[in-house]
DSSP file (Angstrom, degrees, kcal/mol; ACC not computed):
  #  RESIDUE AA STRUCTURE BP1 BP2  ACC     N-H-->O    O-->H-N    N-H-->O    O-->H-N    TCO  KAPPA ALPHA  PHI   PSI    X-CA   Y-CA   Z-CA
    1    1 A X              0   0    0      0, 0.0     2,-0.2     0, 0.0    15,-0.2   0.000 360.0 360.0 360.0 -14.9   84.6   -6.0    1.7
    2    2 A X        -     0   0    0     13,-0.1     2,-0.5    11,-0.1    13,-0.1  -0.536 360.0-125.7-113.8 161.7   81.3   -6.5    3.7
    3    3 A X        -     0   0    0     -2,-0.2     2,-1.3     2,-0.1     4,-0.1  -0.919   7.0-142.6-105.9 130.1   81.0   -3.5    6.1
    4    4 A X        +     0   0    0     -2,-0.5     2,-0.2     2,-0.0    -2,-0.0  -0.680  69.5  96.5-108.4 112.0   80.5   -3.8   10.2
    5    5 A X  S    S-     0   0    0     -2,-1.3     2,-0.8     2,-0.0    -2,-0.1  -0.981  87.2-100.0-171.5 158.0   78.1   -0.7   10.6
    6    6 A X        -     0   0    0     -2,-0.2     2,-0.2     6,-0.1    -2,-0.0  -0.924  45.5-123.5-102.7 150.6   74.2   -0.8   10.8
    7    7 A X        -     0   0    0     -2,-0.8     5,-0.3    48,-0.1     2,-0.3  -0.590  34.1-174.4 -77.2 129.5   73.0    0.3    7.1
    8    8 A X  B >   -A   11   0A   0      3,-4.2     3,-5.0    -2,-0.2    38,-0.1  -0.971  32.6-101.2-134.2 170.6   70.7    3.3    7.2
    9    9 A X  T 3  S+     0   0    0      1,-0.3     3,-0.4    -2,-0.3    37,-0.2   0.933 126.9  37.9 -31.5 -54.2   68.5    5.4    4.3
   10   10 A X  T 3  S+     0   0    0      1,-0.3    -1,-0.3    -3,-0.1     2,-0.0   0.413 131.4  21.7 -93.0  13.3   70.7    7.5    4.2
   11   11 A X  B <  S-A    8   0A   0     -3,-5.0    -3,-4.2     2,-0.0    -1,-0.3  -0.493  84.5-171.6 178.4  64.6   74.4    5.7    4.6
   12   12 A X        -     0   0    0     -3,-0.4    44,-0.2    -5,-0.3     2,-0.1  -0.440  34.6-101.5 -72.0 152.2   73.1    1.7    3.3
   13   13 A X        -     0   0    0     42,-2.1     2,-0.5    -2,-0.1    44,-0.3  -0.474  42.0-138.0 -60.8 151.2   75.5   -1.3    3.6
   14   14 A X        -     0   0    0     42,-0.1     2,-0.5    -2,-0.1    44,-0.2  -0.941  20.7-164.4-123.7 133.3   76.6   -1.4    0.2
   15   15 A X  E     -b   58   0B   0     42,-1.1    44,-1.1    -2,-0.5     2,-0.4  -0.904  11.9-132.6-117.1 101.0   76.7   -5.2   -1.2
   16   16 A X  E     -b   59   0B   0     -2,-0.5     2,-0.3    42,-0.2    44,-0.2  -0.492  21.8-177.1 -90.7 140.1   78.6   -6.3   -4.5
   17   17 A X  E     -b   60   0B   0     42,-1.7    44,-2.0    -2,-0.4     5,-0.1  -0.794  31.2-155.8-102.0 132.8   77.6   -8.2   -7.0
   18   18 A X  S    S+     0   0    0     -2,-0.3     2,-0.3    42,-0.2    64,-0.1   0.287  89.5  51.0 -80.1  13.6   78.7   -9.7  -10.2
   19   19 A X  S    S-     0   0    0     62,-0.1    -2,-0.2     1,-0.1    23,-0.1  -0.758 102.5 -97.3-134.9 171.9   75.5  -10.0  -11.6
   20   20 A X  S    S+     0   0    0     -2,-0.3    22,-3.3     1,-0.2     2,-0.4   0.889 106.3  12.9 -67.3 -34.9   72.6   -7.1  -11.9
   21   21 A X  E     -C   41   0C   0     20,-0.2    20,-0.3    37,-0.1     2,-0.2  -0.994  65.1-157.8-153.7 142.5   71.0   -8.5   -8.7
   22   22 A X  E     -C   40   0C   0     18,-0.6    18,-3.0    -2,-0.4     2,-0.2  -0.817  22.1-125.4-128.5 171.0   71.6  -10.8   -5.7
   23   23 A X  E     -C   39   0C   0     16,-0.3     2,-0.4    -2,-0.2    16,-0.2  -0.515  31.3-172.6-100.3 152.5   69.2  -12.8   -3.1
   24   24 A X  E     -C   38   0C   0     14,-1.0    14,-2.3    -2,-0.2     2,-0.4  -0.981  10.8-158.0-150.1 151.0   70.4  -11.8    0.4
   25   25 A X  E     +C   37   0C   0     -2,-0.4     2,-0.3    12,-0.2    12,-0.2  -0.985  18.4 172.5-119.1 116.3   68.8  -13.7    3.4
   26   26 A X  E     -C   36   0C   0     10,-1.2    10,-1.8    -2,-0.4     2,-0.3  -0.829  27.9-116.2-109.8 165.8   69.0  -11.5    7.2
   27   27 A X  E     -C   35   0C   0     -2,-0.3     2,-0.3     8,-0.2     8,-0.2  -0.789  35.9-103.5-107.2 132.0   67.1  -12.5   11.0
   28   28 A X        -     0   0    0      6,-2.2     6,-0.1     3,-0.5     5,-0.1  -0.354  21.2-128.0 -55.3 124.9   64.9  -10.6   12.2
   29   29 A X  S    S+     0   0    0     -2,-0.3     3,-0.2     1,-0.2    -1,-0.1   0.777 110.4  47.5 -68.6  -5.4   65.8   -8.4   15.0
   30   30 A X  S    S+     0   0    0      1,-0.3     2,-0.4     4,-0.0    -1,-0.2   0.886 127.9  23.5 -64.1 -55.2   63.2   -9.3   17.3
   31   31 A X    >   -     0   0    0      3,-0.1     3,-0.9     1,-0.1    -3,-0.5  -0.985  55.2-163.1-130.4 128.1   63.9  -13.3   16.5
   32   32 A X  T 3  S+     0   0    0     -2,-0.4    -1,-0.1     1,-0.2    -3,-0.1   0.335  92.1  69.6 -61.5   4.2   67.3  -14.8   15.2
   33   33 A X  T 3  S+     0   0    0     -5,-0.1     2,-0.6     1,-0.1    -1,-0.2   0.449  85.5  66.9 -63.0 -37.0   65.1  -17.7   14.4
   34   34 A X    <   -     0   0    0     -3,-0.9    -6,-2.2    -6,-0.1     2,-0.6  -0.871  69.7-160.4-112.9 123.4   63.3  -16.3   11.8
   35   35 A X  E     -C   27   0C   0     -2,-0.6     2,-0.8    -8,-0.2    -8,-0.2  -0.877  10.4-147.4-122.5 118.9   65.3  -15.3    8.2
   36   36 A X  E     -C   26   0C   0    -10,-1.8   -10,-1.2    -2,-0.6     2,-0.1  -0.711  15.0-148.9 -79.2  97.7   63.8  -12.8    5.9
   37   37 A X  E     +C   25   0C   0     -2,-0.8     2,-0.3   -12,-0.2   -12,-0.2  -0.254  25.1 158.7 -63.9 134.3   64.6  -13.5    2.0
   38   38 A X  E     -C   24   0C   0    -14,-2.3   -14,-1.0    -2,-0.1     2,-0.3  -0.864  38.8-120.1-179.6 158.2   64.9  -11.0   -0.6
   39   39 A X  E     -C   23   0C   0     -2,-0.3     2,-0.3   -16,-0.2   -16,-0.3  -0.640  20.0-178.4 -73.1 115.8   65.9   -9.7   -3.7
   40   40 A X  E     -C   22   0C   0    -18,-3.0   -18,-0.6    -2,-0.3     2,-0.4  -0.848  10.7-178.0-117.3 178.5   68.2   -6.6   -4.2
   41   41 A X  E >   -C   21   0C   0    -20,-0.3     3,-1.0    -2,-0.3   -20,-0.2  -0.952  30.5 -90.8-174.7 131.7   69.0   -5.5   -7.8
   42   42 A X  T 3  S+     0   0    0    -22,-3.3     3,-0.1    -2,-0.4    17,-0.1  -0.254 108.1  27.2 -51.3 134.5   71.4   -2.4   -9.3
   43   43 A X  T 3  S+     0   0    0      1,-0.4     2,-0.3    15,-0.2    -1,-0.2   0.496  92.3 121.0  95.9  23.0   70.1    0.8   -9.9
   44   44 A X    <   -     0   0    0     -3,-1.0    -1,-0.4    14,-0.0     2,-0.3  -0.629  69.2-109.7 -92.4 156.3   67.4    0.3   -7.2
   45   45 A X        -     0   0    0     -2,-0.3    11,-0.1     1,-0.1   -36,-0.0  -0.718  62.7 -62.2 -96.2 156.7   67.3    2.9   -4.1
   46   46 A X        -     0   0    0     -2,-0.3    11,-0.2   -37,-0.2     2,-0.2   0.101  62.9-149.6 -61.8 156.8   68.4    1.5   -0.8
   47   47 A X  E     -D   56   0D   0      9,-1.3     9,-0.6    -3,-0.1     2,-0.3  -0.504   5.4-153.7-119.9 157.9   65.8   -1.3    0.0
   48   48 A X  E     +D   55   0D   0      7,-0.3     7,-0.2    -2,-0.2     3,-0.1  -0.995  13.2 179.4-105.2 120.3   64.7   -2.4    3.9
   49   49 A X        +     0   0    0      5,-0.9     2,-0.4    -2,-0.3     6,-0.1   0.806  62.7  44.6-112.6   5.3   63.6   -5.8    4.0
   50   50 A X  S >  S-     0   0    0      4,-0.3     3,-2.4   -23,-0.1    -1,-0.2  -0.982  92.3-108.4-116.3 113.5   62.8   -6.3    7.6
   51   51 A X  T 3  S+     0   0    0     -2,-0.4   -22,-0.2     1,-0.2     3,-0.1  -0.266 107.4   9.5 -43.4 127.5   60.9   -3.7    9.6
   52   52 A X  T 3  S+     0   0    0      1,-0.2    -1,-0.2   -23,-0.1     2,-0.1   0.547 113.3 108.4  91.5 -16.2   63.3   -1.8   12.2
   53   53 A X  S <  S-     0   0    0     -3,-2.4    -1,-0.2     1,-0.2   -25,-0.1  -0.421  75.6 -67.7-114.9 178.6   66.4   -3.8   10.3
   54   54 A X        -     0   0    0     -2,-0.1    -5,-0.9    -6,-0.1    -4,-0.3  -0.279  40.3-112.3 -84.4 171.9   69.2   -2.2    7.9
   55   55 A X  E     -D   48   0D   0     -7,-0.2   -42,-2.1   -44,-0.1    -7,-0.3  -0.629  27.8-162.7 -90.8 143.5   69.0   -0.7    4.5
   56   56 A X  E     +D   47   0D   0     -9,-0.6    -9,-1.3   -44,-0.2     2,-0.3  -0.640  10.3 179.1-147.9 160.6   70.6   -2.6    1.9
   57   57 A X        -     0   0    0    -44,-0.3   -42,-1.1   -11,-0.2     2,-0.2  -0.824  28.7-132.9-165.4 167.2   71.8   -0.9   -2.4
   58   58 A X  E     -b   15   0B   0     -2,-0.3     2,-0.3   -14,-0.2   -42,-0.2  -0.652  20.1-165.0-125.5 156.8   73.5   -3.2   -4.5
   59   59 A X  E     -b   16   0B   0    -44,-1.1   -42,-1.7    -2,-0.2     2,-0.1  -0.759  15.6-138.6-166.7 141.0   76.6   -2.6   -6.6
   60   60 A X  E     -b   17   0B   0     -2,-0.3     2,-0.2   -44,-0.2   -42,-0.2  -0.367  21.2-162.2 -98.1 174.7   77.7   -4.6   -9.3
   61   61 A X        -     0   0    0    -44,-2.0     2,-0.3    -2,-0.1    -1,-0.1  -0.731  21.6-106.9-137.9 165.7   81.5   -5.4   -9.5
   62   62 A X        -     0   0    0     -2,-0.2     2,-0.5    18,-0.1    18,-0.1  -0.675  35.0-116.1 -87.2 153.4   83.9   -6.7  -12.4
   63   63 A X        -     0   0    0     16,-0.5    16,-2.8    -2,-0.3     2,-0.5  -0.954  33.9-157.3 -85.0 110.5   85.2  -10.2  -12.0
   64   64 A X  B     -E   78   0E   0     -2,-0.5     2,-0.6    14,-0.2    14,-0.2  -0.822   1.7-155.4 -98.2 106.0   89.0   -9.9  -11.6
   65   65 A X        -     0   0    0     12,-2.2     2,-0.6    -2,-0.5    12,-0.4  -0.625   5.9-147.0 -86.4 136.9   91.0  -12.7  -12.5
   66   66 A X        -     0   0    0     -2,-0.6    10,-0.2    10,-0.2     2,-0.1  -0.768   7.6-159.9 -95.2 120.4   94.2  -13.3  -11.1
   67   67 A X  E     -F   75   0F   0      8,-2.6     8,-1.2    -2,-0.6     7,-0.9  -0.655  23.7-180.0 -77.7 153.0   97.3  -14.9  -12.6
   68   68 A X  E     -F   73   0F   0      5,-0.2     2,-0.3     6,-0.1     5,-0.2  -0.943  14.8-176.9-159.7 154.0  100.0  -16.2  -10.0
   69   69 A X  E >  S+F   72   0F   0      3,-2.2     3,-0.7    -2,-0.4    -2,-0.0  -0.998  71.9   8.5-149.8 153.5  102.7  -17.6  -10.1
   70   70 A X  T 3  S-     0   0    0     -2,-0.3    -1,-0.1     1,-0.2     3,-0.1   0.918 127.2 -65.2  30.5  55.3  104.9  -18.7   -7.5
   71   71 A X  T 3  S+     0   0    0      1,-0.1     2,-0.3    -3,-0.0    -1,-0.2  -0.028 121.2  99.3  76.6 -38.7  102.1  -18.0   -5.2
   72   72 A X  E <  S-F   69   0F   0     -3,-0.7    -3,-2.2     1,-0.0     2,-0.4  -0.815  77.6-114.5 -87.4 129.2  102.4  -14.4   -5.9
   73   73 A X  E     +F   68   0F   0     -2,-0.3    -5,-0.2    -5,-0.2     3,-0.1  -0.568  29.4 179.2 -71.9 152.9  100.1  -12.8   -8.3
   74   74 A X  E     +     0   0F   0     -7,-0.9     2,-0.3    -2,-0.4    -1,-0.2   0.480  56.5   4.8 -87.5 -23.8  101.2  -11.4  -11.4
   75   75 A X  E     -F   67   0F   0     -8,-1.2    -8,-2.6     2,-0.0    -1,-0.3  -0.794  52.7-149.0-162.4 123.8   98.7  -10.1  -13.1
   76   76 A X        -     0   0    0     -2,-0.3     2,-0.3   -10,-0.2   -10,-0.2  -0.585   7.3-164.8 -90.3 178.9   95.0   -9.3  -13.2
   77   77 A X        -     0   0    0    -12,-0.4   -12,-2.2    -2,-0.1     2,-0.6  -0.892  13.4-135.4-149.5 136.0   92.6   -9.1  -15.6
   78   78 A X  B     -E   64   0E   0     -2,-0.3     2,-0.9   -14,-0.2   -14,-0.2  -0.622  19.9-163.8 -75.1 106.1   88.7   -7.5  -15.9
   79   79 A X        -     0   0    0    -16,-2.8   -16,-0.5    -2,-0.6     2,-0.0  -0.597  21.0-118.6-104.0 135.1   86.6   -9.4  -17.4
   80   80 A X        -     0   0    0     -2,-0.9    -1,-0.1   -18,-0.1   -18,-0.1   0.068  37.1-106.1 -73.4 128.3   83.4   -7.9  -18.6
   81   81 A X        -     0   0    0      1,-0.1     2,-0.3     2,-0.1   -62,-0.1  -0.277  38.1-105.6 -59.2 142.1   79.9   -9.4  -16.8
   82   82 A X              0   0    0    -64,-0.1    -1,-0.1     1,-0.0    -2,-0.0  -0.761 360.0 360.0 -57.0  79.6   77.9  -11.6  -18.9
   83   83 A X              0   0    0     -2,-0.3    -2,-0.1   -64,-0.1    -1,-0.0   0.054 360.0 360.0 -45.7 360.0   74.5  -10.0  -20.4
């Protein structure tokens, strides 16, 4: 799901969510030592949070539950996020 590509303005990694907004933690590319906290949240335009570092947009997902039986699923279902 997660993409391996550098996120730019124009072409961001795009990061799903079940909720309106998620915390995402990345290293600076100068030091892998140091990790830069931040907030991204739906319907925002694609965020930087590190100087020099990728562009980041949010997009919320359904929560699918899966039935299985004998290992195999059978069935999904969408269940609608929580407000």
């Amino acid at each position: 799901m997660y993409e391996d590509r550098f996120g730019t303005e124009a072409d961001p990694v795009v990061i799903p969510s079940l909720e309106g907004q998620r915390i995402l933690g990345m290293t600076d590319p100068d030091d892998d030592n140091i990790v830069v906290w931040g907030t991204l949240r739906e319907h925002e335009p694609p965020r930087q949070f590190v100087e020099g570092g990728e562009f980041y947009v949010l997009k919320a997902m359904p929560y699918v539950r899966k039935m299985y039986a004998g290992g195999k699923a059978i069935a999904s279902i969408v269940v609608a996020k929580l407000t």
